[in-house]
C-alpha positions as CSV (number, residue, x, y, z in Angstrom):
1,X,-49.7,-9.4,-128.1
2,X,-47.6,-6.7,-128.0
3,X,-44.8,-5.3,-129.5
4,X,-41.7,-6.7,-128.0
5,X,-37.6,-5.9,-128.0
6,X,-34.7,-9.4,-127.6
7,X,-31.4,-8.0,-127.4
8,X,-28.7,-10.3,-128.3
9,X,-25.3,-9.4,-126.0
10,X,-22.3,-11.0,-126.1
11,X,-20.9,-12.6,-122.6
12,X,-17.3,-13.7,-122.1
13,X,-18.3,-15.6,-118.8
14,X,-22.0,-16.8,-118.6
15,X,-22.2,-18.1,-115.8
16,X,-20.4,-15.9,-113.9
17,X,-22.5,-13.2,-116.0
18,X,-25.6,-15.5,-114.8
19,X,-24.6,-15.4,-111.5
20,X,-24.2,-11.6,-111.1
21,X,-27.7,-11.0,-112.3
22,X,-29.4,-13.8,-110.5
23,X,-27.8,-11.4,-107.3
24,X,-29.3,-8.3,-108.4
25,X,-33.0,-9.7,-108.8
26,X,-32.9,-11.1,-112.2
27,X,-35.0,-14.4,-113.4
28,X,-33.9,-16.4,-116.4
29,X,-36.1,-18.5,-118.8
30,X,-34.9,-21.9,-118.3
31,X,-36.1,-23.6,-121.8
32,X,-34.1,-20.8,-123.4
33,X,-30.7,-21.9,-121.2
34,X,-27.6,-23.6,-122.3
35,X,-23.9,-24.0,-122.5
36,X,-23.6,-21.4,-125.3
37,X,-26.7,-19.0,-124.0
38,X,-29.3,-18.2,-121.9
39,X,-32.2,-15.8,-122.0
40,X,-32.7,-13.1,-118.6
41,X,-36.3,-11.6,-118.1
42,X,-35.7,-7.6,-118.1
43,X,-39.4,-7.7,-118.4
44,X,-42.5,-9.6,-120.3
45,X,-41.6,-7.6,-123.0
46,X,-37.7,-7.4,-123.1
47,X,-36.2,-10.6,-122.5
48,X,-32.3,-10.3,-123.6
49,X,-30.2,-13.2,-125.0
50,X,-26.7,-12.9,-123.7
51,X,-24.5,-15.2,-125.6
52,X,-21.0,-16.9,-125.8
53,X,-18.5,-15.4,-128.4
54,X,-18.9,-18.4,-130.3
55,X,-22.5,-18.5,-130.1
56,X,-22.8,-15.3,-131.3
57,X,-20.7,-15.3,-134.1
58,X,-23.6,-17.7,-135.7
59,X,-26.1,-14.4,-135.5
60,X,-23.3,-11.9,-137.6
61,X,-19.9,-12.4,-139.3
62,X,-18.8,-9.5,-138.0
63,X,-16.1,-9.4,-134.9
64,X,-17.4,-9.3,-131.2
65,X,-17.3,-5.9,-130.2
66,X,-14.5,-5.1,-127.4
67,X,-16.1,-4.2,-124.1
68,X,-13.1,-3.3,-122.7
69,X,-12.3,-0.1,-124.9
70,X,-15.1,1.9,-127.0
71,X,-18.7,1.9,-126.1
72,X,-20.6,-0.1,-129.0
73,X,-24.3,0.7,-127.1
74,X,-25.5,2.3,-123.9
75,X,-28.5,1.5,-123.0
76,X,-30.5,2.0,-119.9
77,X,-33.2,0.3,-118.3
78,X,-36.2,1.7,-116.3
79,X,-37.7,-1.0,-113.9
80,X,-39.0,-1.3,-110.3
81,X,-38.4,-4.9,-108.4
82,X,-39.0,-5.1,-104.3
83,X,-35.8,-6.8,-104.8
84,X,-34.0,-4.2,-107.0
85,X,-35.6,-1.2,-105.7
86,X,-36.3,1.5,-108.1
87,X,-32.0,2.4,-109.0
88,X,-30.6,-1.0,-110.4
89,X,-27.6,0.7,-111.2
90,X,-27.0,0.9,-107.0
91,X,-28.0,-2.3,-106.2
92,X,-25.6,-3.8,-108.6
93,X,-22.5,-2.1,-107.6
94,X,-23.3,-3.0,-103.7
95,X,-23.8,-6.8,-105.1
96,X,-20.7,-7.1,-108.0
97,X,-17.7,-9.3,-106.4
């Protein structure tokens, strides 16, 4: 097995969150989904956890970051999906409400 990446992220609105990526191509694992979290496939490799406030509060004491204001991490993701086409970043904006 190889080495693999889970990136906890904190979501104000999953399912709203859930829905948005389930537009853009993404699958979720289902045995990792509930009220407080879920778990989208970026790949076999790097699944992320996106998480309620709440929720993650239980994985650090520290406060949520703010979204809104300062940029905590910018990260970018390199994938190719027939769905997705091989800029994510352009399919999203054409899908987001």
């Amino acid at each position: 097995m190889g080495t693999k990446i889970l990136v906890n992220l904190p979501v104000k609105d999953l399912p709203k969150s859930k829905e948005f990526f389930s537009r853009i191509g993404f699958s979720f694992k289902e045995k990792f989904i509930d009220d407080t979290a879920d778990c989208i496939v970026v790949s076999d490799d790097m699944p992320g956890r996106r998480l309620t406030p709440g929720k993650f509060k239980e994985y650090s004491p520290k406060r949520t970051p703010d979204t809104v204001r300062p940029t905590e991490v910018r990260a970018a993701i390199s994938c190719r999906h027939p769905n997705r086409g091989s800029n994510p970043t352009n399919h999203a904006t054409r899908v987001a409400p």
